[in-house]
PDB file of the backbone (N, CA, C, O) and the ligand in Angstrom, with CONECT records:
HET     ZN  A 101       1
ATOM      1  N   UNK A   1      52.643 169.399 197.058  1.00  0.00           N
ATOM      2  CA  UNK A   1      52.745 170.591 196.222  1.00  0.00           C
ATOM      3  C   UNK A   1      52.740 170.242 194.743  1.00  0.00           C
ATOM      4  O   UNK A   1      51.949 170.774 193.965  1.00  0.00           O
ATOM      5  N   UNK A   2      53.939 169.038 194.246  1.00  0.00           N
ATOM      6  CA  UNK A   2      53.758 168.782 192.738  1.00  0.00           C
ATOM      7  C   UNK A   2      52.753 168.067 192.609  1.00  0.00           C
ATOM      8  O   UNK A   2      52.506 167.258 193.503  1.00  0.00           O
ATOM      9  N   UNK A   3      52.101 168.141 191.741  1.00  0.00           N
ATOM     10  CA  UNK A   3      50.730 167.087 191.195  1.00  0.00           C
ATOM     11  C   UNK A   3      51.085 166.563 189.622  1.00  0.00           C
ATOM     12  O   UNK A   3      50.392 165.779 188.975  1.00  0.00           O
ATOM     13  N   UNK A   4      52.527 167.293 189.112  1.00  0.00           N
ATOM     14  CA  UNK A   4      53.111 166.722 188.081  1.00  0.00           C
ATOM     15  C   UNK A   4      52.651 165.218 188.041  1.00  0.00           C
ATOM     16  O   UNK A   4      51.808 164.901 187.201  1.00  0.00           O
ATOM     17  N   UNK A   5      53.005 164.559 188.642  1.00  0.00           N
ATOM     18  CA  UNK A   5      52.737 162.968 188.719  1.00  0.00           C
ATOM     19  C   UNK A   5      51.429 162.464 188.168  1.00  0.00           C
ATOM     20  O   UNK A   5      51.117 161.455 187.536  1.00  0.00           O
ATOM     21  N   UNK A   6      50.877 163.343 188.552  1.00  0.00           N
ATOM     22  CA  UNK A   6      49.700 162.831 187.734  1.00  0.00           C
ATOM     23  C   UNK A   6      49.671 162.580 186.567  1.00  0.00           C
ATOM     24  O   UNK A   6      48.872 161.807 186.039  1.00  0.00           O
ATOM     25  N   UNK A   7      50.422 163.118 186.088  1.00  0.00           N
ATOM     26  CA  UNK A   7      49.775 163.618 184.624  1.00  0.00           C
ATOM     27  C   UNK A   7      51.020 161.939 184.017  1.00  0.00           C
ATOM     28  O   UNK A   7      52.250 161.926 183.996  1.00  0.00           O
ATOM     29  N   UNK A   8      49.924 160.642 183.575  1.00  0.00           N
ATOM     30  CA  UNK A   8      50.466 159.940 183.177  1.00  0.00           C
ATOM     31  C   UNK A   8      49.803 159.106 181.931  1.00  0.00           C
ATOM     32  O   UNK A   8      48.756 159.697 181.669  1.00  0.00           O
ATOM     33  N   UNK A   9      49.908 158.360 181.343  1.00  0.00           N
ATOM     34  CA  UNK A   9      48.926 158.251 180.249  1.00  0.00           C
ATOM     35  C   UNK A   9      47.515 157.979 180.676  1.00  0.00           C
ATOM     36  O   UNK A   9      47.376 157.162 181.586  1.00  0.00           O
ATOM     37  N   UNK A  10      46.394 158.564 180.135  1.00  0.00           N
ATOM     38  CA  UNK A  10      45.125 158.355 180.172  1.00  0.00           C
ATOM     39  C   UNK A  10      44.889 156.683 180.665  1.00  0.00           C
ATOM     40  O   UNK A  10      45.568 155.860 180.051  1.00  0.00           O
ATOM     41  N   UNK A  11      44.240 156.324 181.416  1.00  0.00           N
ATOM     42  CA  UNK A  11      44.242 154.536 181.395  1.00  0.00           C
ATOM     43  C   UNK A  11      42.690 154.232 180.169  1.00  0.00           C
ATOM     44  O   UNK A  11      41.507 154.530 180.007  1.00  0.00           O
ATOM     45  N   UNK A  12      43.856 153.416 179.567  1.00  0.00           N
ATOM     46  CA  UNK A  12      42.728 153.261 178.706  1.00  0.00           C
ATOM     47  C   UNK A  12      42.705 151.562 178.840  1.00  0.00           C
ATOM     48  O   UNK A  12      43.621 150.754 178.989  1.00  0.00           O
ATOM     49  N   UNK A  13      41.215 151.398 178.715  1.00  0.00           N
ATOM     50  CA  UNK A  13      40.869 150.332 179.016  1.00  0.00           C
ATOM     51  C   UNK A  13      41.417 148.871 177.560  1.00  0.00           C
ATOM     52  O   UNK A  13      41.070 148.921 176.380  1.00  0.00           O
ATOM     53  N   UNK A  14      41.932 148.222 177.934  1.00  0.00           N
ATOM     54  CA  UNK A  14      42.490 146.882 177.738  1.00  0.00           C
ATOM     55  C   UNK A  14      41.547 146.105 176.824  1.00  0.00           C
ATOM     56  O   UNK A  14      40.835 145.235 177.327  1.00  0.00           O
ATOM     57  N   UNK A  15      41.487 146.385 175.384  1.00  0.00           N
ATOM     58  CA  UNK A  15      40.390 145.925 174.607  1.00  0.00           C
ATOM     59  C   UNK A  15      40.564 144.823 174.534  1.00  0.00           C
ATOM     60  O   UNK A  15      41.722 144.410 174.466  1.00  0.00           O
ATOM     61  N   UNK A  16      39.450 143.917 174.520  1.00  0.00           N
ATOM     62  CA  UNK A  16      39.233 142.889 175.353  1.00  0.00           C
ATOM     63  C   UNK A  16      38.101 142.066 174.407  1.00  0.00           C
ATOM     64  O   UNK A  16      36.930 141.948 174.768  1.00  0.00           O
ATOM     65  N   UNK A  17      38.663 141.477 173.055  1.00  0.00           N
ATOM     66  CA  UNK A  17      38.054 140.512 172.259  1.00  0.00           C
ATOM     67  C   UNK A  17      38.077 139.359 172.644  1.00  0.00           C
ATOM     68  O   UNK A  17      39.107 138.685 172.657  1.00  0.00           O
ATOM     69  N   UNK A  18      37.101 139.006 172.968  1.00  0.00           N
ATOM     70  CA  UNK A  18      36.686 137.060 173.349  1.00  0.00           C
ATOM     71  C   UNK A  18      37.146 136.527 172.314  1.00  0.00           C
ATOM     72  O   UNK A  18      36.880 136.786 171.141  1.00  0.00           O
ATOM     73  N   UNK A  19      37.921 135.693 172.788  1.00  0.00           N
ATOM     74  CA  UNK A  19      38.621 134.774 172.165  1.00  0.00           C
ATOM     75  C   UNK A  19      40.253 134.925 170.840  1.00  0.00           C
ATOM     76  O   UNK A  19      40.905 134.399 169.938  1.00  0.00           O
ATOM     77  N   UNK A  20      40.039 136.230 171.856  1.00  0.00           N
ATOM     78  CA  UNK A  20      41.367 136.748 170.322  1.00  0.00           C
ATOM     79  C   UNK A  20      42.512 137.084 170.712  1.00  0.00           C
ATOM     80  O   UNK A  20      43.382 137.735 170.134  1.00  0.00           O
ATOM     81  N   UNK A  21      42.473 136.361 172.278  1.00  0.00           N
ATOM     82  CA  UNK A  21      43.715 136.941 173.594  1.00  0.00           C
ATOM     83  C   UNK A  21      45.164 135.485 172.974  1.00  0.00           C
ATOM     84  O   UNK A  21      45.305 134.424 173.583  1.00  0.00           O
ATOM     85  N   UNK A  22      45.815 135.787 172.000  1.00  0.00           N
ATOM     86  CA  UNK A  22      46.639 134.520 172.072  1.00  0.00           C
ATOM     87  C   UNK A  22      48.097 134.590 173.217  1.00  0.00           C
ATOM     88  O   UNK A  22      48.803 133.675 173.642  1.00  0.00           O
ATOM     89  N   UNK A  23      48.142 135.872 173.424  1.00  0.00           N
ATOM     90  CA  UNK A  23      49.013 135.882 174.509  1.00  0.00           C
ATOM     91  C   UNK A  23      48.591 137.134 175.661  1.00  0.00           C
ATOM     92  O   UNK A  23      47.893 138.145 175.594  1.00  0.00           O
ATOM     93  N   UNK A  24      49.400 136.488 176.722  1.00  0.00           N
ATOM     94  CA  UNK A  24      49.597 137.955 177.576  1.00  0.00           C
ATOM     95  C   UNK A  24      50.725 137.705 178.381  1.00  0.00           C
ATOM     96  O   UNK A  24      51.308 136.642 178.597  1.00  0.00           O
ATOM     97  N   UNK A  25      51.045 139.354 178.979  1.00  0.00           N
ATOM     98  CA  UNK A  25      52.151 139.074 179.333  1.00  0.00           C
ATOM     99  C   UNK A  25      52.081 139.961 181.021  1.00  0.00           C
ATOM    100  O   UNK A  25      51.413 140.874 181.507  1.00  0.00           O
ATOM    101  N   UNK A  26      53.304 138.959 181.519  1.00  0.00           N
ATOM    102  CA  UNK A  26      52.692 139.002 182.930  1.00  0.00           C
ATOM    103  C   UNK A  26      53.862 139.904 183.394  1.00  0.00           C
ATOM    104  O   UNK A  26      54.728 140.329 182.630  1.00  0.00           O
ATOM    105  N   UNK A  27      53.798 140.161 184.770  1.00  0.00           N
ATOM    106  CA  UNK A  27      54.327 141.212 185.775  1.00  0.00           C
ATOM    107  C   UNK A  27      55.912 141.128 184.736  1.00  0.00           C
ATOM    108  O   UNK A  27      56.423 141.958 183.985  1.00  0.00           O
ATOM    109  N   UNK A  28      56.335 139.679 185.150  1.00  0.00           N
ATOM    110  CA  UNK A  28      57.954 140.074 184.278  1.00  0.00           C
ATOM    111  C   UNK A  28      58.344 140.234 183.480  1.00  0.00           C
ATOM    112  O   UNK A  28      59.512 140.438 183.147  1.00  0.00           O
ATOM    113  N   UNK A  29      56.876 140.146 182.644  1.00  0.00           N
ATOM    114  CA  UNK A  29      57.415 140.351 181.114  1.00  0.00           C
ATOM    115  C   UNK A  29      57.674 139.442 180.503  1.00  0.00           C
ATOM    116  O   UNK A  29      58.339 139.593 179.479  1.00  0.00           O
ATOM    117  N   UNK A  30      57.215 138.082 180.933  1.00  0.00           N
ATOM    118  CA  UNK A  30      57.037 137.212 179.900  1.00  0.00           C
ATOM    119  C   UNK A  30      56.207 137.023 179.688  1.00  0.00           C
ATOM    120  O   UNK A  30      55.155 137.077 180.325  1.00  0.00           O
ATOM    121  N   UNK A  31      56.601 136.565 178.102  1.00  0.00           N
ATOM    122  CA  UNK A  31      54.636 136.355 176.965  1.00  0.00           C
ATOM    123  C   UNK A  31      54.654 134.893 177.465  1.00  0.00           C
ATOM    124  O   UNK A  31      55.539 134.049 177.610  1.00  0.00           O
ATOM    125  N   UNK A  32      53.356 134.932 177.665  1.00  0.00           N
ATOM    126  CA  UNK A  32      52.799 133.519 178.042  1.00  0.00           C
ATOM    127  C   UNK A  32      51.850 133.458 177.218  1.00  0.00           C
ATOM    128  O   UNK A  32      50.939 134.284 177.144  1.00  0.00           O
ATOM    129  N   UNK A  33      51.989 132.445 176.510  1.00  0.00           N
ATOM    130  CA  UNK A  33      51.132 131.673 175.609  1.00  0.00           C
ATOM    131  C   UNK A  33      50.059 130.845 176.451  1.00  0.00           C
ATOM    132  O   UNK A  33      50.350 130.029 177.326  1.00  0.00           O
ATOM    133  N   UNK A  34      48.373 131.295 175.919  1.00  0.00           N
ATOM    134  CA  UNK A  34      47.300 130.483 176.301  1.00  0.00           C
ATOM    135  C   UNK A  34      47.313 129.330 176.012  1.00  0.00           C
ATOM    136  O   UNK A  34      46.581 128.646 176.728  1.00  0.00           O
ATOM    137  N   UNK A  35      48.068 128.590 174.930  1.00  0.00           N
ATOM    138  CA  UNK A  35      48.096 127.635 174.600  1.00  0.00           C
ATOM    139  C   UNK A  35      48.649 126.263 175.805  1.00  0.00           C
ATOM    140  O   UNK A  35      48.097 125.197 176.077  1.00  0.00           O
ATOM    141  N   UNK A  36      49.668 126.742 176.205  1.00  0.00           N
ATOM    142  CA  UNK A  36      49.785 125.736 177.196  1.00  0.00           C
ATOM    143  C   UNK A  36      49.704 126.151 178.843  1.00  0.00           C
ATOM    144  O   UNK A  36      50.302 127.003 179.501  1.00  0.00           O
ATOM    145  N   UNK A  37      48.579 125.043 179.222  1.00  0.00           N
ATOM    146  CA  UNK A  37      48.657 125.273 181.003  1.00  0.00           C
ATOM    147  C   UNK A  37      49.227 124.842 181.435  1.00  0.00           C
ATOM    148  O   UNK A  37      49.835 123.945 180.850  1.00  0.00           O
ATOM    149  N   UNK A  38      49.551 125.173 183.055  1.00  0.00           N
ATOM    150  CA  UNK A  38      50.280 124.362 183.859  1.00  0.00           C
ATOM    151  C   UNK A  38      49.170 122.786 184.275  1.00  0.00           C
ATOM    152  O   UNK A  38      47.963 122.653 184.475  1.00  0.00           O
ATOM    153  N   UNK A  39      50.274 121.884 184.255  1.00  0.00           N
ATOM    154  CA  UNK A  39      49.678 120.444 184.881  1.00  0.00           C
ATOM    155  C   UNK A  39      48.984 120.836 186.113  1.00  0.00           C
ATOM    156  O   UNK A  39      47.789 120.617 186.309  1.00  0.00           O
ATOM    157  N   UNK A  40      50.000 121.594 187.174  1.00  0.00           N
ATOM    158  CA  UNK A  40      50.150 121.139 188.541  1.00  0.00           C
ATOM    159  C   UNK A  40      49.145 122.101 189.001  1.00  0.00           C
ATOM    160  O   UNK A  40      48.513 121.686 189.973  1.00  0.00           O
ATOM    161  N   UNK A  41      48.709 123.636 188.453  1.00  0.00           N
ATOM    162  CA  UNK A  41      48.576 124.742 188.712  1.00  0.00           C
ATOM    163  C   UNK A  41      46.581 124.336 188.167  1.00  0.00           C
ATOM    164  O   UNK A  41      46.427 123.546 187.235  1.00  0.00           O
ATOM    165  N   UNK A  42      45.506 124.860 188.746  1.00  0.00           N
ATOM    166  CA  UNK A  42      44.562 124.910 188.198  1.00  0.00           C
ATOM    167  C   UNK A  42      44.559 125.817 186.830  1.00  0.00           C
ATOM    168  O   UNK A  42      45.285 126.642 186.277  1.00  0.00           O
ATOM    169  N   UNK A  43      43.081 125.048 186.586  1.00  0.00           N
ATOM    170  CA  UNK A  43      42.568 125.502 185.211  1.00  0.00           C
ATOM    171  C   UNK A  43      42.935 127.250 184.719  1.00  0.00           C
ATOM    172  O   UNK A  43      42.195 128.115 185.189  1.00  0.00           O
ATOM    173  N   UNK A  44      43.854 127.590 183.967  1.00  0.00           N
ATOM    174  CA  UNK A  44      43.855 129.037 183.471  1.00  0.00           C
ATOM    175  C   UNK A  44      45.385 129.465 183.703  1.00  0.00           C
ATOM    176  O   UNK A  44      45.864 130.360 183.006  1.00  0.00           O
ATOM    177  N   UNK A  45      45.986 128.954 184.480  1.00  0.00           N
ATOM    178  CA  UNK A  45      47.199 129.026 184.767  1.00  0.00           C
ATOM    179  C   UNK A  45      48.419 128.611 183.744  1.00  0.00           C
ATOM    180  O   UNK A  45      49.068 127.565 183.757  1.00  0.00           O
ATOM    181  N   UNK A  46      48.539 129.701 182.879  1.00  0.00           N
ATOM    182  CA  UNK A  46      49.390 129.395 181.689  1.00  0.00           C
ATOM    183  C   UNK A  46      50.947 129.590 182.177  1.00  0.00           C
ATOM    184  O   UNK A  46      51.342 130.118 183.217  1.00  0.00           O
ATOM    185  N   UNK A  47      51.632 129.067 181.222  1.00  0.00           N
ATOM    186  CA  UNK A  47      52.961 128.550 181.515  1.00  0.00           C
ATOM    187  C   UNK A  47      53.802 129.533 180.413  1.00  0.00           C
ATOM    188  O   UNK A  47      53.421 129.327 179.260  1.00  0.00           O
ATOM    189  N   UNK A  48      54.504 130.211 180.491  1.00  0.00           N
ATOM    190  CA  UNK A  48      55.815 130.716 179.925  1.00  0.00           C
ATOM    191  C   UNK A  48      56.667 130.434 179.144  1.00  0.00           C
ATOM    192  O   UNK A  48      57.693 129.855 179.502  1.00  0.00           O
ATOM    193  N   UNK A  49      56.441 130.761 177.973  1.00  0.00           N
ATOM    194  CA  UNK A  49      57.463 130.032 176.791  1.00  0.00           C
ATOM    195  C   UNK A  49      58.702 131.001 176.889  1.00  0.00           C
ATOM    196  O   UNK A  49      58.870 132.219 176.943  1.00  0.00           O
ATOM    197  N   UNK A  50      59.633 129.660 176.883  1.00  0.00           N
ATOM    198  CA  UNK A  50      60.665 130.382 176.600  1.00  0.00           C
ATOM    199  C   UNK A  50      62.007 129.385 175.351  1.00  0.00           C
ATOM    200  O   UNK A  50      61.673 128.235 175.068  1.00  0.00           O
ATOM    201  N   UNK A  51      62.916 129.739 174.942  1.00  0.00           N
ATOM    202  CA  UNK A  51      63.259 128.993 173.639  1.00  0.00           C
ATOM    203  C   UNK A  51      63.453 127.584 174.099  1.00  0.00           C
ATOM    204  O   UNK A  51      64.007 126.968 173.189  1.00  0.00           O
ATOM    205  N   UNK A  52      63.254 126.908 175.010  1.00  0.00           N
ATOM    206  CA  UNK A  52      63.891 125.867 175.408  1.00  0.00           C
ATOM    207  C   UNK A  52      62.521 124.971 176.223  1.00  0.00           C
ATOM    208  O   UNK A  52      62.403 123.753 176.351  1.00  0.00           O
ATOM    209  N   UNK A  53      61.829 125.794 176.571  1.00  0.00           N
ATOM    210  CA  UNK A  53      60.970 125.367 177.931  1.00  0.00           C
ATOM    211  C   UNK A  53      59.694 126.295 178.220  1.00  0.00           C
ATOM    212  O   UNK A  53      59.573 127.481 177.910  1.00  0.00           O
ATOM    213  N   UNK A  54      58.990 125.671 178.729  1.00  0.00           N
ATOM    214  CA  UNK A  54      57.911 126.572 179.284  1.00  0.00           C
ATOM    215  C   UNK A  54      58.430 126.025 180.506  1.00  0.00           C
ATOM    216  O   UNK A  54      59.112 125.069 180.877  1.00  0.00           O
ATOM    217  N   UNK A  55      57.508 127.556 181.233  1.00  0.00           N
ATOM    218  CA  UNK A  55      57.828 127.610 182.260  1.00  0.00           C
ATOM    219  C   UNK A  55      56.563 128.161 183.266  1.00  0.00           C
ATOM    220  O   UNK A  55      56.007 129.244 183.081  1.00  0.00           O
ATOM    221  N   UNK A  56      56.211 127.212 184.370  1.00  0.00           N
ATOM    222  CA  UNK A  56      54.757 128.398 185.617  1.00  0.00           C
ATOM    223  C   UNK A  56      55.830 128.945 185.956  1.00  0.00           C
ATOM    224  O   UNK A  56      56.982 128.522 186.045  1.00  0.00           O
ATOM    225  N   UNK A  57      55.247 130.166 186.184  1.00  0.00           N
ATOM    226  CA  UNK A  57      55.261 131.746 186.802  1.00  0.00           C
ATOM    227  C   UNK A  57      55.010 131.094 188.267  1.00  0.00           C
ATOM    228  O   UNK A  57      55.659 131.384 189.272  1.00  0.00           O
ATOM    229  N   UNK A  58      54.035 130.237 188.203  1.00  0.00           N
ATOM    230  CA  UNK A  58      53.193 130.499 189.821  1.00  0.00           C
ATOM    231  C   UNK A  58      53.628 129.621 190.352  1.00  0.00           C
ATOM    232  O   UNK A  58      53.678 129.913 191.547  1.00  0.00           O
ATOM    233  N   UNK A  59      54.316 127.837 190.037  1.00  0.00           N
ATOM    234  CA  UNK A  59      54.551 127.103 191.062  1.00  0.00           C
ATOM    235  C   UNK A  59      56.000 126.687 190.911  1.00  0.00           C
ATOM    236  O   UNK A  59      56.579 126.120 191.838  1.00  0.00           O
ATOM    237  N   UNK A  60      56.565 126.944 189.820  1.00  0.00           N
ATOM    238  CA  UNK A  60      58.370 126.821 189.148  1.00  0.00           C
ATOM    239  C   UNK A  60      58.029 125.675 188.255  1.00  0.00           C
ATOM    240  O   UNK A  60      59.082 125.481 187.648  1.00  0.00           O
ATOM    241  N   UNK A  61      57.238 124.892 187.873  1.00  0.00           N
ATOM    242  CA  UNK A  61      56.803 123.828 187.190  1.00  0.00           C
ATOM    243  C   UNK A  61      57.504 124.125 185.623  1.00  0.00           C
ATOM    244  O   UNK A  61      57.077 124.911 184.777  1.00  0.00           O
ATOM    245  N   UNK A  62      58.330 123.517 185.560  1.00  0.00           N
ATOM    246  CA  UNK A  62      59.306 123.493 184.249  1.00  0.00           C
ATOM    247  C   UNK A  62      59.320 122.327 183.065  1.00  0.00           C
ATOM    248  O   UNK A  62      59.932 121.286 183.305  1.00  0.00           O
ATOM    249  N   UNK A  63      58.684 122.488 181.858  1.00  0.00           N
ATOM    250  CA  UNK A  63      58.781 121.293 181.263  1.00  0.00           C
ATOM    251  C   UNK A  63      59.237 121.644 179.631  1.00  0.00           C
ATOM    252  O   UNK A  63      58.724 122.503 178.913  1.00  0.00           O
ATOM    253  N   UNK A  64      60.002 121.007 179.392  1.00  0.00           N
ATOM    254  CA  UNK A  64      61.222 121.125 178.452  1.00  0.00           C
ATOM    255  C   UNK A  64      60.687 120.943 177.309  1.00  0.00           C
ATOM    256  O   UNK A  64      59.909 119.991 177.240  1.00  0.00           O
ATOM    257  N   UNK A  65      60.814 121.404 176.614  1.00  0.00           N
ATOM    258  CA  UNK A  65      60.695 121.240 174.596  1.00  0.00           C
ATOM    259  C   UNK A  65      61.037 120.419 174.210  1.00  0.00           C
ATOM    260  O   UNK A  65      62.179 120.319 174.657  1.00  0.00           O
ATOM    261  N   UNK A  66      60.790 119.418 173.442  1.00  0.00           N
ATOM    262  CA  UNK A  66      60.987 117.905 172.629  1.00  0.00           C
ATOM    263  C   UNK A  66      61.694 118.609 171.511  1.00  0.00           C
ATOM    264  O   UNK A  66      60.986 119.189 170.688  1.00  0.00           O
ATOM    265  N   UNK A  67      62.854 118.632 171.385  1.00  0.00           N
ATOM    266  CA  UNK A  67      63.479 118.290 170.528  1.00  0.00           C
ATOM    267  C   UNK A  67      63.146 117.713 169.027  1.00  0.00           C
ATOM    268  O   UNK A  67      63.295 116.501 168.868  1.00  0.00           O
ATOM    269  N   UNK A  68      62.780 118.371 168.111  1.00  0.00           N
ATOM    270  CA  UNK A  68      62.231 117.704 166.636  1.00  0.00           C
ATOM    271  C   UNK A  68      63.019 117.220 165.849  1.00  0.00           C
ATOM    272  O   UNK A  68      62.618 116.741 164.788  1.00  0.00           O
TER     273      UNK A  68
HETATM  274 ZN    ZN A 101      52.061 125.849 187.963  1.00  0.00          ZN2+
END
C-alpha cells in the first residue's frame, strides 16, 4: 500500500575522474587510501588507514606506522 519508500534520493551516478580517486570509503566507513595495498591481498586491494596502522578490510593484514 505505502510506496512512501520510494521516494529516496535520486541515484546519482558516482562521478568518476580517472585518476583523481585519492580515497574511498568502504562498507564501514573507513577511508582507505589508494596509496597503500595490501601485501597479501591481490593487486587493488587497499588497506585502511587508521592513526596508528593500516589496516585490509579483506584478509585482517595489519601493518603498523613507523614511528618518525
Ligand atoms: Zn589483505
Amino acid at each position: 500500500m505505502s510506496k512512501e519508500k520510494d521516494k529516496e534520493k535520486p541515484k546519482e551516478k558516482p562521478k568518476k575522474k580517472a585518476g583523481r580517486s585519492l580515497y574511498k570509503i568502504d562498507k564501514s566507513g573507513a577511508v582507505t587510501s589508494t596509496k597503500r595495498s595490501c601485501p597479501r591481498c591481490e593487486k587493488g586491494t587497499y588497506m585502511a588507514e587508521h592513526f596508528n596502522r593500516f589496516a585490509c578490510g579483506r584478509c585482517g593484514y595489519t601493518e603498523f606506522k613507523r614511528k618518525s
